[in-house]
Structures are given as C-alpha cells and as structure tokens.
Rosetta silent file (secondary structure, phi, psi, omega in degrees, C-alpha in Angstrom):
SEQUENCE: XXXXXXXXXXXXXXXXXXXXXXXXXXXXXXXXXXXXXXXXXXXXXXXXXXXXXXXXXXXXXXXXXXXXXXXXXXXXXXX
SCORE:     score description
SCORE:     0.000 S_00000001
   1 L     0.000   26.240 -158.457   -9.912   37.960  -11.501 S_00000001
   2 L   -94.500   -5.988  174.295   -8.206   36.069   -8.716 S_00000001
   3 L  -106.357   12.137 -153.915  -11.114   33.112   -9.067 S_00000001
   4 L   -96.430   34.850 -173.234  -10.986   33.125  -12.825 S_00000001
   5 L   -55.654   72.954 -170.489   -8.540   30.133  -13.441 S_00000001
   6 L   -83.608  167.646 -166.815   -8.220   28.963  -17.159 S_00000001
   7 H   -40.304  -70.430 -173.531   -6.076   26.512  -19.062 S_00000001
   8 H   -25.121  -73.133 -142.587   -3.042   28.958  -19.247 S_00000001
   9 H   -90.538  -16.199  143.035   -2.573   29.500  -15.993 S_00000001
  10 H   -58.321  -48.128  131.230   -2.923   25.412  -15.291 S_00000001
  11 H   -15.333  -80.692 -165.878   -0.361   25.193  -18.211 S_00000001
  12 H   -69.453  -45.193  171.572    2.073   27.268  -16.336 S_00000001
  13 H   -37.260  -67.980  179.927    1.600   26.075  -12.720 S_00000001
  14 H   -38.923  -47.284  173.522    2.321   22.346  -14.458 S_00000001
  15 H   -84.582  -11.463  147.147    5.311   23.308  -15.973 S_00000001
  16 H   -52.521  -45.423  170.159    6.904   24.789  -12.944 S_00000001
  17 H   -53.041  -58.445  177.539    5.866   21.890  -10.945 S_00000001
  18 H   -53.052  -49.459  162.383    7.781   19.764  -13.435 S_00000001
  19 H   -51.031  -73.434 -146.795   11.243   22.409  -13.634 S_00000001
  20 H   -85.661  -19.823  176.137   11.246   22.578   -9.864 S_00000001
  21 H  -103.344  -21.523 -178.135   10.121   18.572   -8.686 S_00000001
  22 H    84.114  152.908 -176.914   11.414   16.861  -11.985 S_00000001
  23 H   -73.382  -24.062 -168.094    9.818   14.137  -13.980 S_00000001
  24 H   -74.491  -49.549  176.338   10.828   11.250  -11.769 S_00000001
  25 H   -74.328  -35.772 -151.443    8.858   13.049   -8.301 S_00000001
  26 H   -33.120  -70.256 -165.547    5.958   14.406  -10.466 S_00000001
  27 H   -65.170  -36.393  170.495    3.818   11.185  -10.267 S_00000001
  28 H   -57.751  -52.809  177.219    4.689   10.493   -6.476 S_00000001
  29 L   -65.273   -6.676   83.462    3.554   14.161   -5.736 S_00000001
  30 L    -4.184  -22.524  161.026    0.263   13.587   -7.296 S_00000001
  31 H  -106.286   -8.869  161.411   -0.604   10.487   -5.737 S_00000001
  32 H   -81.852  -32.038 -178.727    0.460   11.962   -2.578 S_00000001
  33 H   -95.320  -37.024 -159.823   -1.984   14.961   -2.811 S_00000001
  34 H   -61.302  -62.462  161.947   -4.426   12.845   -4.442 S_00000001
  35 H   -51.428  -40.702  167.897   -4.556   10.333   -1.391 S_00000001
  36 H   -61.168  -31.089 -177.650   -4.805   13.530    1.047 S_00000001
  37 H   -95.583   -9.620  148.878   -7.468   15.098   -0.331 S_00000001
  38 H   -52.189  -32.995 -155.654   -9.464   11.506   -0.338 S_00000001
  39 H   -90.468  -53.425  155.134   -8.049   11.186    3.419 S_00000001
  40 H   -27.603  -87.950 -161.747   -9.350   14.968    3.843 S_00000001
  41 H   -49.920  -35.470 -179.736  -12.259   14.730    2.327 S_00000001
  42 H   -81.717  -18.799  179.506  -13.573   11.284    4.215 S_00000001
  43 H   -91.077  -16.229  166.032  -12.518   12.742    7.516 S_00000001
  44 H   -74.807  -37.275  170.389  -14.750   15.540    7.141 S_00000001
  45 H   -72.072  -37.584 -162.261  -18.420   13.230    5.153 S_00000001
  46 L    87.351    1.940 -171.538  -16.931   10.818    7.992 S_00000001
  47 L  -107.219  156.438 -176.255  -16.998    7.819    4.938 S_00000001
  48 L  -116.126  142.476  171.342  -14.120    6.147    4.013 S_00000001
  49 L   -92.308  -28.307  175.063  -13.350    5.202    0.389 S_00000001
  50 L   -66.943  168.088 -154.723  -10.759    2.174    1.309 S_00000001
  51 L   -84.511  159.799  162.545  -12.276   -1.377    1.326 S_00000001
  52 L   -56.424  136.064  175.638  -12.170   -3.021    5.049 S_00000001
  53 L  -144.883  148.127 -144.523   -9.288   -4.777    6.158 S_00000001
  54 L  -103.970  123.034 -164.387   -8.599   -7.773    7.259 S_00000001
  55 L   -60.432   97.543  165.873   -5.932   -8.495   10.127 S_00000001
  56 L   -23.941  125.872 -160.640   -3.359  -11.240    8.882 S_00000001
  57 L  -110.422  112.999  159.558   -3.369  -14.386   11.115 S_00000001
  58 L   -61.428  116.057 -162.128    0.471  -15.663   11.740 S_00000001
  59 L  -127.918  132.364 -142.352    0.866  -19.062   11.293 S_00000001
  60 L   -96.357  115.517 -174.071    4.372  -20.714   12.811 S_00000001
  61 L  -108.834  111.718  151.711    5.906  -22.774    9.856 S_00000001
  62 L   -31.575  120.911  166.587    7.911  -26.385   10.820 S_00000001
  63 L   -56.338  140.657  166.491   11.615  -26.347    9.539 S_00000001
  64 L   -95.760  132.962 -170.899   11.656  -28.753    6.606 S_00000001
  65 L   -80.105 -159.629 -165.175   14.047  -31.324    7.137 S_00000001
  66 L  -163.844   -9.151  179.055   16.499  -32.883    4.408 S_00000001
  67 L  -160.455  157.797 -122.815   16.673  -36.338    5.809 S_00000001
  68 L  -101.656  110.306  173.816   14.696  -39.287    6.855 S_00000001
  69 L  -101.058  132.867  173.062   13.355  -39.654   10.588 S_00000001
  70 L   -70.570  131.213  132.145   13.225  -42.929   11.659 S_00000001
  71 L  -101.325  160.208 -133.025   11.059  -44.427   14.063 S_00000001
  72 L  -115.019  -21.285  171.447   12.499  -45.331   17.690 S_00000001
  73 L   -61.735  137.706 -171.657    9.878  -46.867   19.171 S_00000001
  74 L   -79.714  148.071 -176.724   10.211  -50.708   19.746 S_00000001
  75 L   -90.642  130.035 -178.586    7.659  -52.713   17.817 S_00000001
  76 L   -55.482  141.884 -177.433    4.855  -54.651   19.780 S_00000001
  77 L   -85.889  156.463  178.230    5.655  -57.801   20.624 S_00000001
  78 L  -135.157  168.919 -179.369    2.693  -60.435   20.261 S_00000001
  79 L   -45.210    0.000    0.000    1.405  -63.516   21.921 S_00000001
C-alpha cells in the first residue's frame, strides 16, 4: 500500500509540516517547492514557463540644481 496515498495521510503530512516549519514559513516553503518543480520540470520539456526578459538600459540622471544659472556669455554687439 506504499502508492495508495489518500486524504488522511495528506492531512497528517500537512499538519506536521505546519508543527515543525510554523505558520509564518509555511507559504515561503510552498512557493519555494512550487518554483522548483516548474524550474525542474522546464529543464527537463526544455520550455520555460517565465515570460522573456528584458535587460534594463541605465540612464545617467543630471543633479537638479536649486538656483538660477545665469548666462556668462557677452551679448553681440551690432553695427
């Protein structure tokens, strides 16, 4: 009967998991195996379920000033 798994014995696993990880890790370990066997499972079909992604482009931001630049250049003279 070792392949015969039924609610009970899901029931019991669950509440051990909960006594020995606590309610607060519970949901992290479950989205931790959940994401492995997705990671698993895609390295063996070779398909990936995450969407493509796209490399951030760094773009070099000007200090903003606080006070009024003047310009220094002499004004044309005319004719």
């Amino acid at each position: 009967m070792i392949g015969n798994i039924g609610p009970l014995e899901i029931g019991i696993v669950l509440i051990i998991a909960l006594v020995v990880f606590g309610p607060k890790r519970l949901p992290d370990l479950g989205h931790s195996l959940g994401k492995g066997i997705r990671e698993f499972k895609g390295s063996v079909t070779g398909e990936s379920d995450e969407p493509a992604r796209v490399e951030s482009v760094r773009v070099e931001a000007r200090p903003v000033t606080t006070h009024r630049v003047e310009d220094t250049t002499p004004a044309p003279t005319q004719h």
